[in-house]
C-alpha positions as CSV (number, residue, x, y, z in Angstrom):
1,X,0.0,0.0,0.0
2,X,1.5,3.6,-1.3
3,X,1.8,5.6,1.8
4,X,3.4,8.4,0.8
5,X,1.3,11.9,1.2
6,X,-1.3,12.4,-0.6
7,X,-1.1,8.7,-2.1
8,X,-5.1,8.2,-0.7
9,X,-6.1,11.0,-2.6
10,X,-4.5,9.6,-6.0
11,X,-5.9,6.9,-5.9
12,X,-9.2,7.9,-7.0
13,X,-9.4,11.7,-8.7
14,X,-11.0,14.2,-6.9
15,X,-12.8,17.4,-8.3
16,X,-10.5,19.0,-5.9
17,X,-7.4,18.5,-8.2
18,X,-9.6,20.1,-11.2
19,X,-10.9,22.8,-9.4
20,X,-7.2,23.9,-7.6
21,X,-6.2,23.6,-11.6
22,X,-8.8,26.2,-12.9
23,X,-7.4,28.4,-9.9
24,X,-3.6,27.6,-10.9
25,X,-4.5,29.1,-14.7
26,X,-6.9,31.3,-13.6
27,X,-4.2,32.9,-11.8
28,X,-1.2,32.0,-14.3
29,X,-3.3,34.2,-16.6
30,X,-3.3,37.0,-15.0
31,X,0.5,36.9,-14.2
32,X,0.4,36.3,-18.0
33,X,-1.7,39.8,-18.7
34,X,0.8,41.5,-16.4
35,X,4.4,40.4,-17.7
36,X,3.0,40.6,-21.5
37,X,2.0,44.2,-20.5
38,X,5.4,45.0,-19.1
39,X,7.5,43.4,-21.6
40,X,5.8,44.8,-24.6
41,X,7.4,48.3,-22.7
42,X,10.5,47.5,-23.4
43,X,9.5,46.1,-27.3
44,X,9.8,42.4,-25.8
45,X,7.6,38.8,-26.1
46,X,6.7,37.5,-22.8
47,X,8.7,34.2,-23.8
48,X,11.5,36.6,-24.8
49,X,11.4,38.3,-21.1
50,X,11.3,35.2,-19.4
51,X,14.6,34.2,-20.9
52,X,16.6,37.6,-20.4
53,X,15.3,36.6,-16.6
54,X,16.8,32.5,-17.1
55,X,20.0,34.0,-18.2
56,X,20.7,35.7,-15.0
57,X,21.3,31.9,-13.9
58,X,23.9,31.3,-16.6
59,X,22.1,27.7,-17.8
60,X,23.1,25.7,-20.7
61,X,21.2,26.0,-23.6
62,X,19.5,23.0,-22.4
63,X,18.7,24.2,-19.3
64,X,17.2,27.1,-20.9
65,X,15.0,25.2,-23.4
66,X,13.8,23.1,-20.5
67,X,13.2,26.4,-18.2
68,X,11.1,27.9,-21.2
69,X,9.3,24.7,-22.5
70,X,10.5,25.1,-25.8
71,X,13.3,23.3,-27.8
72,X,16.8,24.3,-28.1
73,X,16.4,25.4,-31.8
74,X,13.8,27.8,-30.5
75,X,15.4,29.0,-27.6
76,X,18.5,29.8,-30.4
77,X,16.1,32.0,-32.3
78,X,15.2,33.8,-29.3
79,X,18.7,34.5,-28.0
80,X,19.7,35.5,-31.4
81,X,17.0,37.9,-31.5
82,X,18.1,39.6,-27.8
83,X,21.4,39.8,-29.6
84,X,20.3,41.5,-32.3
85,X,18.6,44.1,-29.3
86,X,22.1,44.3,-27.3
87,X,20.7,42.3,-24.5
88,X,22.5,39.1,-24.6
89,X,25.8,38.4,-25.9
90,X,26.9,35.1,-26.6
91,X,30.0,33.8,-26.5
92,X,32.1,30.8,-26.3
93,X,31.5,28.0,-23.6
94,X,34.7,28.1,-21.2
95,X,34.3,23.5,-21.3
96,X,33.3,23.5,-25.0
97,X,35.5,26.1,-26.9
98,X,32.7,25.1,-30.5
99,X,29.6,26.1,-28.2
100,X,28.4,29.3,-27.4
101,X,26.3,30.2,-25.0
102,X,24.3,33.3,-24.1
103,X,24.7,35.9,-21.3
104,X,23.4,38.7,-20.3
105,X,24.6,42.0,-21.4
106,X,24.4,45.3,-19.0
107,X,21.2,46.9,-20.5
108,X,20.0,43.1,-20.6
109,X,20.3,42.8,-16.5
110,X,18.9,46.3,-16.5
111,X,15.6,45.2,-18.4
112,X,15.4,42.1,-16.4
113,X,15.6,44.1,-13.1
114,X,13.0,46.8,-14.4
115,X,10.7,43.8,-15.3
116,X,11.1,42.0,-12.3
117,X,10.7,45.3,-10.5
118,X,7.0,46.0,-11.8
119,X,5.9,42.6,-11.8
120,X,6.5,42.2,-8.1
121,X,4.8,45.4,-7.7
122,X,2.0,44.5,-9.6
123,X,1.7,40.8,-9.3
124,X,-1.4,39.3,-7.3
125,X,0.3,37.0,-5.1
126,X,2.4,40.1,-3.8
127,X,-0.5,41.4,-2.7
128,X,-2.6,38.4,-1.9
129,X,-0.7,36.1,0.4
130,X,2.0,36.7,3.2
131,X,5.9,35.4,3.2
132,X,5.0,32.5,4.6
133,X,1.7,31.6,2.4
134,X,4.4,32.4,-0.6
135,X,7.6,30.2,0.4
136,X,4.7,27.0,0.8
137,X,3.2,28.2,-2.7
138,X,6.7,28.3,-3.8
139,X,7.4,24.6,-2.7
140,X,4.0,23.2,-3.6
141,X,4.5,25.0,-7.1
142,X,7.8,22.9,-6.9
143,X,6.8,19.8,-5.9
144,X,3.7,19.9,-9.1
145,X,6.7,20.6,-11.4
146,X,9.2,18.2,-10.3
147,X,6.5,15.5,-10.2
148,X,6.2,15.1,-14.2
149,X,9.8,15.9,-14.2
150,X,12.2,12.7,-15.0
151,X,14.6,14.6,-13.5
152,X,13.1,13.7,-9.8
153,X,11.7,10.8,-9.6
């Protein structure tokens, strides 16, 4: 018998799980609204802000595509195109001298920190829910994206 949390539950789906998923969009949407808005300031796609903000973590290209949900050749066309804007560089790997990867430039942090900025500001879980009710959304938010992750099993 699976006792792990929540293994009862699983066993049999509840309306609950649909019903906490129509919230998680319902929600995602609006953070949606909001970074579209603000990235269309500074002549951006919201796909294209998201990776100015996954380059401040240095990943792989790989990493990258995987952090977007997209595929590597896509994630190529994107950084090419924040090259083309002056806010990423890329340059060669320092373990694979025939890769290059992308990096932020200083007008690139500076767009990701204005962004960031305003969204915090303007987000609804800023405003809705306390540090505490945040760090558990943070982990449960974790935990539902690990789970279909192979990754962690």
């Amino acid at each position: 018998m699976d006792t792990t949390p929540g293994s009862a539950e699983r066993s049999e789906p509840s309306p609950l799980g649909r019903t906490a998923g129509e919230a998680i969009l319902r929600v995602a949407q609006r953070l949606t609204d909001v970074l579209a808005e603000l990235a269309a300031e500074h002549g951006l796609t919201p796909l294209q802000a998201r990776a100015l903000r996954a380059l401040r973590d240095r990943p792989s290209q790989g990493r990258l595509a995987r952090a977007l949900r997209c595929t590597p050749s896509r994630v190529s066309l994107i950084t090419g195109e924040l090259e083309e804007r002056g806010l990423v560089t890329r340059v060669p790997s320092r373990s694979d001298r025939r890769v290059r990867v992308a990096r932020l430039t200083p007008e690139g942090e500076q767009v990701v920190e204005a962004i960031g900025a305003r969204l915090a500001r303007e987000s609804p879980l800023t405003h809705a829910l306390g540090h505490e009710e945040l760090r558990l959304l943070i982990a449960l938010l974790n935990r539902l994206d690990d789970a279909d992750d192979p990754a962690h099993p």
